[in-house]
C-alpha positions as CSV (number, residue, x, y, z in Angstrom):
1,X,25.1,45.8,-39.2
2,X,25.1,42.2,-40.1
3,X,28.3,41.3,-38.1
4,X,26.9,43.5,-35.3
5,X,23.9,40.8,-35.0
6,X,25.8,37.9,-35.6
7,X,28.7,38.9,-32.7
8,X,25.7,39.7,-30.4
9,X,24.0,36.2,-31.3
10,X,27.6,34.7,-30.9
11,X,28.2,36.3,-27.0
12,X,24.2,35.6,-25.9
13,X,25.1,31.7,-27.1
14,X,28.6,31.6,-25.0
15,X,26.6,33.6,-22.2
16,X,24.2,30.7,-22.2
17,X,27.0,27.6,-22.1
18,X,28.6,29.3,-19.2
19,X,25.6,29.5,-17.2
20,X,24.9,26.4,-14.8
21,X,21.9,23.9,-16.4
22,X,18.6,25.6,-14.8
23,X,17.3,21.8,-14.5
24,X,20.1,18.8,-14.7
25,X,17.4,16.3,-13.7
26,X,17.1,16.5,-17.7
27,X,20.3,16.9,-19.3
28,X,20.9,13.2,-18.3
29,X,18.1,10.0,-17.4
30,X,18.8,8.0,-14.7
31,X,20.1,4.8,-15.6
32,X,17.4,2.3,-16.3
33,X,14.7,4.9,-16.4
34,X,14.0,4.4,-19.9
35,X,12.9,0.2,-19.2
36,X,11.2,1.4,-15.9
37,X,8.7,3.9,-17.5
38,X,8.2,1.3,-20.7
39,X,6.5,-1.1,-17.6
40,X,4.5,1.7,-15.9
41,X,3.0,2.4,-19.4
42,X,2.3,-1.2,-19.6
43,X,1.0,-1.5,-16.5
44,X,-1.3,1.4,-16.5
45,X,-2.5,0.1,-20.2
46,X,-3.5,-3.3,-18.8
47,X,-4.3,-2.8,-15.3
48,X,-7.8,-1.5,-15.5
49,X,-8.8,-3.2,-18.6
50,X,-8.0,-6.9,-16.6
51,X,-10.0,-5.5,-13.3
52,X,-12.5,-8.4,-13.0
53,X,-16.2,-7.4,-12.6
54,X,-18.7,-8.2,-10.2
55,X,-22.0,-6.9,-11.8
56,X,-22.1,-5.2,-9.3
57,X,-22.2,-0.9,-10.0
58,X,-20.7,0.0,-6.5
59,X,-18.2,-3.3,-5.5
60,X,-17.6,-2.3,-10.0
61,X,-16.5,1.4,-9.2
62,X,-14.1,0.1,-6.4
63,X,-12.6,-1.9,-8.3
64,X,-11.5,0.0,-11.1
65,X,-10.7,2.8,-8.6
66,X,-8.4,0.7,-6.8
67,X,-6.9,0.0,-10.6
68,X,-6.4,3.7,-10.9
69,X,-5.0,4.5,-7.8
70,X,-2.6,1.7,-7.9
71,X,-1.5,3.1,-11.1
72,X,-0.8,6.4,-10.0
73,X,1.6,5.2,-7.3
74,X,3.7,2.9,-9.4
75,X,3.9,5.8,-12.0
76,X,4.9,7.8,-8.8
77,X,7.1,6.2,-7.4
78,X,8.9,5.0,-10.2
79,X,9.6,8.7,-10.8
80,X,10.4,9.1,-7.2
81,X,12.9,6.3,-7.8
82,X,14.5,7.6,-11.5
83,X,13.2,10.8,-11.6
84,X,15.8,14.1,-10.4
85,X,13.7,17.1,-10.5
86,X,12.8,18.4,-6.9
87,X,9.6,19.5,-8.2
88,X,8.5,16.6,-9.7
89,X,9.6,14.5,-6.8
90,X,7.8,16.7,-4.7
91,X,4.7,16.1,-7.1
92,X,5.1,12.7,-6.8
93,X,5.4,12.4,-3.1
94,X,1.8,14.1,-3.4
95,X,0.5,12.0,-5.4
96,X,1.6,8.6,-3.3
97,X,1.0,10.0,-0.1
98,X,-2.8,10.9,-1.3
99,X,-3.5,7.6,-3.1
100,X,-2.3,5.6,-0.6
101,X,-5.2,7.1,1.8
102,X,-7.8,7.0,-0.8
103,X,-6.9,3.0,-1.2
104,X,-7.0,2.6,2.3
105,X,-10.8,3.9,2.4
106,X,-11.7,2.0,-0.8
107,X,-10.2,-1.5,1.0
108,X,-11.6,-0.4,4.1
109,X,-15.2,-0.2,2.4
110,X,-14.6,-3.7,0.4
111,X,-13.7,-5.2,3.6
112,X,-16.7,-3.9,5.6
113,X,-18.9,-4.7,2.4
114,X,-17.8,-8.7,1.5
115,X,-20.3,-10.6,0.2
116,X,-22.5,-13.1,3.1
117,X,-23.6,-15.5,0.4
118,X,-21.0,-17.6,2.6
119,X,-21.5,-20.1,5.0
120,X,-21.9,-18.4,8.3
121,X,-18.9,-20.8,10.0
122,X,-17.6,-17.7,12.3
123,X,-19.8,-17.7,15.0
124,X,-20.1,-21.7,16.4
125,X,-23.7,-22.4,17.7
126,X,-23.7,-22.4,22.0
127,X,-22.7,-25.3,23.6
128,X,-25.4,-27.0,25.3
129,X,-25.9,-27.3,29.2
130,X,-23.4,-29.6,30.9
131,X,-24.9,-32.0,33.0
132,X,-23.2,-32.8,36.2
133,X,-18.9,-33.6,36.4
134,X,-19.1,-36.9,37.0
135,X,-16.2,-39.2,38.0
136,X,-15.9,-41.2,35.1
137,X,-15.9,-38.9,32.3
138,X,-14.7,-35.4,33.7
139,X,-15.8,-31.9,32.0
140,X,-13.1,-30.2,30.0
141,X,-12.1,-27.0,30.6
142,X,-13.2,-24.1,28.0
143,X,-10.5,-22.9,25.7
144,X,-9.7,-19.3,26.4
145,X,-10.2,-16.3,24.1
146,X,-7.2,-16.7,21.8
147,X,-5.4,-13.2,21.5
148,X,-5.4,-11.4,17.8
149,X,-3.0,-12.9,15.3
150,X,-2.7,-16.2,17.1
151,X,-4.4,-17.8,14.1
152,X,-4.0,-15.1,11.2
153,X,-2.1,-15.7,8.2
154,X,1.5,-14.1,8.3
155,X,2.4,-11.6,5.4
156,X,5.6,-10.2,4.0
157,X,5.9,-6.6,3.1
158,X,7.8,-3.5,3.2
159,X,7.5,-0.8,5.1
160,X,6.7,2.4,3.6
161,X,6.0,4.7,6.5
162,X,5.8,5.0,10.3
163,X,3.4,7.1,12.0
164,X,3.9,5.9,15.9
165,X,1.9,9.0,17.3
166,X,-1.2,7.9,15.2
167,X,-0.8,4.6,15.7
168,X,0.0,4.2,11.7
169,X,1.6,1.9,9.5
170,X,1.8,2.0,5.6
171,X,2.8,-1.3,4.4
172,X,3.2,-2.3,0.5
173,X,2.3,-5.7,1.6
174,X,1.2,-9.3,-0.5
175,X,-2.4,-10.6,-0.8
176,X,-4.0,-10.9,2.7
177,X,-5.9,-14.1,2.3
178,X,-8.2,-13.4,5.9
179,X,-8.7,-10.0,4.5
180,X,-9.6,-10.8,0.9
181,X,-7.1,-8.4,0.1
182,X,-4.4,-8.4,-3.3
183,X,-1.3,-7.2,-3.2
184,X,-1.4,-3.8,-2.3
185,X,-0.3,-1.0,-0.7
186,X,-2.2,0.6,2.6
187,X,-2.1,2.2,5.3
188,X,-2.8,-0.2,8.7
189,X,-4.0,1.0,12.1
190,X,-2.2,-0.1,15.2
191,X,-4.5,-1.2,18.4
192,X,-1.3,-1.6,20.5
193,X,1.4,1.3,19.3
194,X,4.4,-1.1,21.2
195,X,3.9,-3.5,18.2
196,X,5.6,-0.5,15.3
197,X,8.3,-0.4,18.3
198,X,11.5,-1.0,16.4
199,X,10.1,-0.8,13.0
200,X,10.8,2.4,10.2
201,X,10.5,3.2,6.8
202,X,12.5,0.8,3.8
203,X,11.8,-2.4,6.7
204,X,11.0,-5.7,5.2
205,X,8.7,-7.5,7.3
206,X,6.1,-10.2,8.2
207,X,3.2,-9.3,9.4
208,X,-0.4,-10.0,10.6
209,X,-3.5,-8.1,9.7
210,X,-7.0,-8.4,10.9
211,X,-9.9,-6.2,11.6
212,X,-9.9,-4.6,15.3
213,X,-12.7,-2.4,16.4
214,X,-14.4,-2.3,12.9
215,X,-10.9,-1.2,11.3
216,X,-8.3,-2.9,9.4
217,X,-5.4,-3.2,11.9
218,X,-1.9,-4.9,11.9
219,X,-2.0,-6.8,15.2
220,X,1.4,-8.4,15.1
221,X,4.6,-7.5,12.9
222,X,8.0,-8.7,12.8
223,X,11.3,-7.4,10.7
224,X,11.7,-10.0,7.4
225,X,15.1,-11.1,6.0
């Protein structure tokens, strides 16, 4: 009887080394993995924790949400960038797909909600009534409107999705100075769909960013080097 079991335990183990691995992503790490997930847990252990505070509860909860969410997609996409599992991949998509929206409405409100306790220098007080062109000192003409972008800072970033039809951009961009924005990553309207013309997903480029129609909109965009 005891040979019986051990022959049976003997053919179920060979039974098992023939068969294919049910999940390979495991059997062996990408290389590099190993040093990439050591940052993401020292990321996500320091991030929040060096959040500066306003005093403020609500401009306080948007910035440690920001924190989180940030952390969520670096965690994701490191995965989506080591990781070989099609479920997790798919997981992780997910997950920086939906906190990429969610930062986008969080900026969006930070944007819409800066502080005022600035001096009011964007509106410039009405120019006074001209008196008469005379011959010796003729009136200068007024300057026209200039178009968006013509004086906005330009910012280099990559591109991380493309949605023409919607008039979309998702850029994982550097700190918008006009903006008040850090480096980040968001997803940008489009007032003019021509400008994503050209432009597609793994794209570095430089771009401008303002706000168009109360939203946060990339008004010019080139391809980087």
């Amino acid at each position: 009887m005891r040979r019986m079991i051990v022959a049976a335990a003997f053919a179920g183990a060979m039974a098992s080394a023939m068969l294919p691995d049910a999940n390979p992503a495991l059997a062996q790490a990408a290389r590099g993995a190993a040093a990439a997930f050591e940052r993401v847990r020292d990321v996500m252990a320091t991030r929040v924790r060096d959040t500066r505070l306003a005093g403020d509860p609500d401009r306080d909860f948007a910035a440690l949400l920001l924190a989180h969410h940030e952390d969520l997609v670096f965690l994701a996409r490191t995965q989506l960038e080591y990781g070989g599992d099609t479920r997790l991949r798919e997981i992780a998509q997910k997950i920086v797909d939906e906190q990429q929206r969610e930062i986008a409405e969080v900026k969006d409100w930070q944007v819409r909600n800066k502080p005022t306790n600035l001096p009011a220098v964007a509106q410039a007080a009405p120019a006074p009534a001209l008196a008469a062109p005379s011959q010796a000192a003729p009136t200068q003409a007024a300057s026209p409107s200039l178009p968006p972008g013509t004086d906005l800072p330009t910012v280099s970033g990559r591109v991380e999705k493309v949605d023409a039809s919607a008039g979309k951009i998702t850029i994982d961009h550097q700190a918008i100075p006009n903006l008040g924005m850090d480096p980040m990553t968001m997803v940008f309207r489009t007032p003019d769909p021509s400008v994503l013309k050209g432009v597609k997903a793994g794209d570095k480029v430089r771009f401008q960013a303002d706000r168009v129609n109360g939203q946060i909109s990339v008004v010019k965009i080139q391809k980087g080097k």
